[in-house]
N, CA, C and O of each residue as an XYZ file, in Angstrom:
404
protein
N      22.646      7.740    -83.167
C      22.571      7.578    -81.732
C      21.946      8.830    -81.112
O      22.495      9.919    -81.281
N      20.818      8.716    -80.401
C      20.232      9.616    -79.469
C      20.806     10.110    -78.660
O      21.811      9.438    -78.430
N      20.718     11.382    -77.744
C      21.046     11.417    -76.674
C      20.230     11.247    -75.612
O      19.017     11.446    -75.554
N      21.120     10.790    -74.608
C      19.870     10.676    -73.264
C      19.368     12.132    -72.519
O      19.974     13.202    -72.479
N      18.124     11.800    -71.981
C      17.928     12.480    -71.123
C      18.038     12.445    -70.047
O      18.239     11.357    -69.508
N      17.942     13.737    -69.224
C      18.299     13.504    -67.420
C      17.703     12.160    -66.760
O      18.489     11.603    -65.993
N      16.442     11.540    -66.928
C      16.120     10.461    -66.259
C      16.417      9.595    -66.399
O      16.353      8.755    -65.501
N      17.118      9.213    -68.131
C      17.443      7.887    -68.726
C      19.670      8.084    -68.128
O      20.547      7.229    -68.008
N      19.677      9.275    -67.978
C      21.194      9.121    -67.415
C      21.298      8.677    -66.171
O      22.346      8.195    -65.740
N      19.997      8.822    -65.329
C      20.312      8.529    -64.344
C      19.771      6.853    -64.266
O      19.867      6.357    -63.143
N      19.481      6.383    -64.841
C      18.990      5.364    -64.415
C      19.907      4.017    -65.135
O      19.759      2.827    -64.854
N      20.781      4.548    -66.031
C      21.732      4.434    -66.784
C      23.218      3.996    -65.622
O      24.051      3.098    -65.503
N      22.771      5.514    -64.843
C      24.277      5.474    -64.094
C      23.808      3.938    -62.759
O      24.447      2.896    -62.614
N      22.796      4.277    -62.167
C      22.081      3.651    -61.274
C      22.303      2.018    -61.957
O      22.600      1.214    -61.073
N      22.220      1.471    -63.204
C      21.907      0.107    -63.375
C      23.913     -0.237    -63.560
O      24.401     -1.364    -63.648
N      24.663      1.010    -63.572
C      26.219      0.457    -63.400
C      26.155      0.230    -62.074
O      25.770     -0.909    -61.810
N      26.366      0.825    -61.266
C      26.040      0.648    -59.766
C      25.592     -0.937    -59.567
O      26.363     -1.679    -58.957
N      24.826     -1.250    -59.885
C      24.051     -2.371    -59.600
C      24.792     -3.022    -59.879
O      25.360     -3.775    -59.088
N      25.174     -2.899    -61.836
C      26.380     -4.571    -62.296
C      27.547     -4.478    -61.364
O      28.230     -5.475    -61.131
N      27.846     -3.086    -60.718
C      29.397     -3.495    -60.496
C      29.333     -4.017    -58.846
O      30.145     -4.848    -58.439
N      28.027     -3.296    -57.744
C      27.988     -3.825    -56.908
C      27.481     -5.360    -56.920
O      27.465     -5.912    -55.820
N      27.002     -6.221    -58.213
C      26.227     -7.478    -58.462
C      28.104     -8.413    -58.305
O      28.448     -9.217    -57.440
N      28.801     -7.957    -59.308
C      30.688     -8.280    -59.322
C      31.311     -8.498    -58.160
O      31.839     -9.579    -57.896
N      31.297     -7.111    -57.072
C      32.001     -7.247    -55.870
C      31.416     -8.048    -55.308
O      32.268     -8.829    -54.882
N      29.923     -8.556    -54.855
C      29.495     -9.641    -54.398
C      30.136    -10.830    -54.694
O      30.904    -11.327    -53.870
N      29.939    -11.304    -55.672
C      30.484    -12.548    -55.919
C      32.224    -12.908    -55.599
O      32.793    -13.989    -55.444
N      32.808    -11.304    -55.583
C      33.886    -11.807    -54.665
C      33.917    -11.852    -53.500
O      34.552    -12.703    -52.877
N      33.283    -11.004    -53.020
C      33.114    -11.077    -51.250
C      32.747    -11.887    -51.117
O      33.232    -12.423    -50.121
N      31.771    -12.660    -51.768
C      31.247    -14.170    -51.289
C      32.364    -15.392    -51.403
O      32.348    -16.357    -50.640
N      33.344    -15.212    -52.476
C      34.505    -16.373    -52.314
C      35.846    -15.564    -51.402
O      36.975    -16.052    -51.460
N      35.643    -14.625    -50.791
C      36.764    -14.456    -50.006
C      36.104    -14.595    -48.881
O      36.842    -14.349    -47.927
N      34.802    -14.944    -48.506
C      34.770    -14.270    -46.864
C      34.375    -15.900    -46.425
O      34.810    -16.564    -45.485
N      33.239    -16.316    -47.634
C      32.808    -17.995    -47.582
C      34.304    -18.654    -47.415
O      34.452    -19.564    -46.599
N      35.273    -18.240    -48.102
C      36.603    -19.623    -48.333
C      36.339    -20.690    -48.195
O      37.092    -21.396    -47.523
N      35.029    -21.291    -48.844
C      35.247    -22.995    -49.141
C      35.340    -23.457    -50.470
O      34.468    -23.320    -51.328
N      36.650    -24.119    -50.633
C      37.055    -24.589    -51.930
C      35.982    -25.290    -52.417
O      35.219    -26.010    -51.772
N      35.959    -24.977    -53.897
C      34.950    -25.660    -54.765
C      33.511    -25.438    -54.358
O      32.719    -25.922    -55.167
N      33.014    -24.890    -53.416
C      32.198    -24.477    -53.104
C      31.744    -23.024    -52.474
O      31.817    -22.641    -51.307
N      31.428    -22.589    -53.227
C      31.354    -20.399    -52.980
C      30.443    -20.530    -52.586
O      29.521    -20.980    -53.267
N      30.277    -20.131    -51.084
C      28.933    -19.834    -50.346
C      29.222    -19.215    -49.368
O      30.425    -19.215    -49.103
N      28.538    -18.643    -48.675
C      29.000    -17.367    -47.371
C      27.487    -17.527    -46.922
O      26.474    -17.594    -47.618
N      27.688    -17.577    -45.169
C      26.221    -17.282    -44.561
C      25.948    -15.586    -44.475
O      26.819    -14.755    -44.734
N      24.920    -15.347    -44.166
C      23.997    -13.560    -44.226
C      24.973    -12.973    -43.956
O      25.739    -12.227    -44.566
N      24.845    -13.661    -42.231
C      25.714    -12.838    -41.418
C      26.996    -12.723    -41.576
O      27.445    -11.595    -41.370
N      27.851    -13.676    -41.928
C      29.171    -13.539    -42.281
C      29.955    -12.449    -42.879
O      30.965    -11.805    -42.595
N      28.698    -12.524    -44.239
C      28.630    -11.391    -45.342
C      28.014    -10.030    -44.907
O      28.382     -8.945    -45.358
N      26.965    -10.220    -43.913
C      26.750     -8.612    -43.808
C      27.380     -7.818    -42.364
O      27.056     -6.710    -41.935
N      28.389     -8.794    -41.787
C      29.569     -8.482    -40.424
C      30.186     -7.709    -41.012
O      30.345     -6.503    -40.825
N      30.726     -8.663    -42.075
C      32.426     -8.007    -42.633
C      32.375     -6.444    -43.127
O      31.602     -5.817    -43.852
N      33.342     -6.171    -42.531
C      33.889     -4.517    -42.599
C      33.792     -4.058    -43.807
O      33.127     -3.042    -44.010
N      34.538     -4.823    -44.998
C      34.405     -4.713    -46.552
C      33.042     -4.007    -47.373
O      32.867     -3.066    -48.146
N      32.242     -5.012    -46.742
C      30.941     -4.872    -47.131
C      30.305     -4.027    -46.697
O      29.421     -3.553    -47.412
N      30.466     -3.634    -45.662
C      29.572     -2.668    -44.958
C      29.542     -1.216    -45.612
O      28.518     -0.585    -45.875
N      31.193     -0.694    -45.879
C      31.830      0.093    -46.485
C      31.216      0.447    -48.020
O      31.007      1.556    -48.511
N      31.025     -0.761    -48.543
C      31.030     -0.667    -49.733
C      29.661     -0.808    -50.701
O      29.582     -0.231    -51.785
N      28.779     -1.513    -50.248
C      27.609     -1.756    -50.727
C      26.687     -0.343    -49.915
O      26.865      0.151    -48.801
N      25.413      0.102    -51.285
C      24.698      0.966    -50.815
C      23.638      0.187    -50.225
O      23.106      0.705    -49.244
N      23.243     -0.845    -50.565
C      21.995     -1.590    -49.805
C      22.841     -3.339    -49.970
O      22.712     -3.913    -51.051
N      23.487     -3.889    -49.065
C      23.540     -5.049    -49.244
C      22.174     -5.936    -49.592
O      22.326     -6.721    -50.528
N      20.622     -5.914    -48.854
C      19.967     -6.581    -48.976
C      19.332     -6.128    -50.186
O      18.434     -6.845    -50.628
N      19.627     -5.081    -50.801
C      18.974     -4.714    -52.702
C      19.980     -5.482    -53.442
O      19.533     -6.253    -54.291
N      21.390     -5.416    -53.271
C      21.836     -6.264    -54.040
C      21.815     -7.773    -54.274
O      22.011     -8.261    -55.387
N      21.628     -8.314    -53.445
C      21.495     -9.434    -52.725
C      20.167    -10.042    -53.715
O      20.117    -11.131    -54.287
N      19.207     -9.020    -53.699
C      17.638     -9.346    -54.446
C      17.893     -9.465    -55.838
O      17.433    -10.413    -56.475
N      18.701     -8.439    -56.445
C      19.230     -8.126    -57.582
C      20.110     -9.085    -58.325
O      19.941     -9.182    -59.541
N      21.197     -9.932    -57.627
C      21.919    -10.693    -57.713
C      20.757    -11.848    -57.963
O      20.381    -12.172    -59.090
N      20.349    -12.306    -56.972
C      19.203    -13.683    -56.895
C      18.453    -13.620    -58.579
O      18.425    -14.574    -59.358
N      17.890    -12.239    -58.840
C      16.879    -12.192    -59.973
C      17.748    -12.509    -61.482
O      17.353    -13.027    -62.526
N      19.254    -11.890    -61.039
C      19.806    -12.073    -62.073
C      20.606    -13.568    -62.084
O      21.476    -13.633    -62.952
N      20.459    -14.628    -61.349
C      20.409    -16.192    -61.351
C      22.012    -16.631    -61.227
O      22.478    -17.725    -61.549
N      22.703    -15.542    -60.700
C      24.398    -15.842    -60.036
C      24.671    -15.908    -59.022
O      25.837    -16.099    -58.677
N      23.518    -15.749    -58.053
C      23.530    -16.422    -56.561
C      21.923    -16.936    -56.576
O      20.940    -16.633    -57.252
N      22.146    -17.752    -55.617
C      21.253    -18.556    -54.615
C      20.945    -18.477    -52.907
O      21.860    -18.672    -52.107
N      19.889    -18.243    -52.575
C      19.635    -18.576    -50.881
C      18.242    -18.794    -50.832
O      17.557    -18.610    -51.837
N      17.694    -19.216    -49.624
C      16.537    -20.060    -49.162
C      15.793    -18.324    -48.971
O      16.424    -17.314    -48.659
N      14.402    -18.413    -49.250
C      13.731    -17.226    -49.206
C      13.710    -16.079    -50.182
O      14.564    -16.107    -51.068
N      12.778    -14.980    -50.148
C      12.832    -13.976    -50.479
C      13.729    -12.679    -50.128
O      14.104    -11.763    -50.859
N      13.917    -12.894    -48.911
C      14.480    -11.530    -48.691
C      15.386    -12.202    -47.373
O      14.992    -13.262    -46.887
N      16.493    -11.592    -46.883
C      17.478    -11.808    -45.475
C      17.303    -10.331    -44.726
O      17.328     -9.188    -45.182
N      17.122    -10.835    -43.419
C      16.767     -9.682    -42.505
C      17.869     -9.824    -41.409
O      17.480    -10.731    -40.672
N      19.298     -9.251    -40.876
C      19.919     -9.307    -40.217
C      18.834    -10.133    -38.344
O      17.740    -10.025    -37.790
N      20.164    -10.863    -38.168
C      19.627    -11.297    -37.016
C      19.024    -12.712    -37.510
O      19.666    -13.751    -37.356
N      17.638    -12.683    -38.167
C      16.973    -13.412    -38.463
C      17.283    -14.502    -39.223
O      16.900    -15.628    -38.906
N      17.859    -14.308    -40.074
C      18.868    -14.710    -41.509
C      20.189    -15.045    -41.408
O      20.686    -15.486    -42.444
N      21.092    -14.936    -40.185
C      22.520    -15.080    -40.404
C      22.774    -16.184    -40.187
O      23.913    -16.193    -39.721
N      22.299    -17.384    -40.259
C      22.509    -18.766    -40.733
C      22.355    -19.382    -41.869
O      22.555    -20.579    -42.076
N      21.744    -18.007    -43.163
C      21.144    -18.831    -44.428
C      22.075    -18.662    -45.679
O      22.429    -17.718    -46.385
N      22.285    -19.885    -45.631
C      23.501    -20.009    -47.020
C      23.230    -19.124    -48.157
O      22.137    -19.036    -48.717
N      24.563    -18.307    -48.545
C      24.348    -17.733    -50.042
C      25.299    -18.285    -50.818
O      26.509    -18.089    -50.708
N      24.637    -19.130    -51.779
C      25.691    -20.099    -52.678
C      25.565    -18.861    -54.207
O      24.563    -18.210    -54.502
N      26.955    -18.856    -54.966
C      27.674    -18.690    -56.185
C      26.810    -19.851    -56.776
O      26.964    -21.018    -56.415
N      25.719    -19.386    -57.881
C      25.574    -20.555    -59.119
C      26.505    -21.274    -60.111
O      27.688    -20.935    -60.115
N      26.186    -21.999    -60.745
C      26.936    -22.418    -61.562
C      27.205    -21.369    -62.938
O      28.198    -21.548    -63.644
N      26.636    -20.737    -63.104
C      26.401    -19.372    -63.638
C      27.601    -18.485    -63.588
O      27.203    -17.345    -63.352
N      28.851    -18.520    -63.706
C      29.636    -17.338    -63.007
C      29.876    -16.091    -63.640
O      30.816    -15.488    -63.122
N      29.315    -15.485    -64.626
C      29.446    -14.512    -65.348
C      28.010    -13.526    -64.909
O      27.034    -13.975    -64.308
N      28.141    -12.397    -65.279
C      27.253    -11.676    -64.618
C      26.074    -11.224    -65.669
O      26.555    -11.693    -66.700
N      25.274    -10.828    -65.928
C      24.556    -10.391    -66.477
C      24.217     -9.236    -66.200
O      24.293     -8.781    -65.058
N      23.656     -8.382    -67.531
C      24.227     -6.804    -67.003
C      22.493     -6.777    -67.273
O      21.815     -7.657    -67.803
N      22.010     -5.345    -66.667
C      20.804     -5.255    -66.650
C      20.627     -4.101    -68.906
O      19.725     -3.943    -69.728
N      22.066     -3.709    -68.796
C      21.903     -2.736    -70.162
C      21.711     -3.909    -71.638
O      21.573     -3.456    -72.773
C-alpha cells in the first residue's frame, strides 16, 4: 500500500464529504417530504429547512452529485432557489448510496 499525497488526501477527504453529505440528503428528503411510500421533497421545502441550511456546504452541488450518482431524481439540470421551489426531488428506487472511492 502506497501512501498518499497532499492532493490525493485531499481529494480523498473531499469525496467523504460528498458520500456522507449524498446520506444526509436522502434523509432530509424522507423527513421533510413525509409522504409515505413515496420520498420526495420540493427545492424549496428542502432548501427552507433550518437542518439543511446548517449542514450542507453547497446544497445545489450535492443535489448534482446525488442526481449523477442515480439515488435521486428531479426535472432539469440544475435548481435555482426561487425559480425551482416547486420541482419535485424524488428518492429512486435505488436506496443505497454509491460511494465515489
Amino acid at each position: 500500500m502506497t501512501a498518499m499525497n497532499g492532493s490525493e488526501m485531499k481529494v480523498s477527504k473531499h469525496e467523504k464529504r460528498v458520500d456522507e453529505e449524498v446520506k444526509q440528503l436522502l434523509l432530509d428528503i424522507r423527513r421533510i417530504g413525509n409522504v409515505p411510500g413515496s420520498p420526495q421533497v420540493k427545492f424549496g421545502e428542502l432548501f427552507d429547512d433550518d437542518n439543511v441550511q446548517q449542514f450542507y456546504e453547497a446544497l445545489v452541488g450535492t443535489l448534482k452529485s446525488a442526481k449523477r450518482r442515480g439515488v435521486i431524481d428531479f426535472k432539469g439540470q440544475m435548481l435555482l432557489k426561487g425559480m425551482h421551489d416547486s420541482v419535485i426531488i424524488s428518492i429512486t428506487e435505488q436506496d443505497t448510496v454509491p460511494t465515489l472511492a
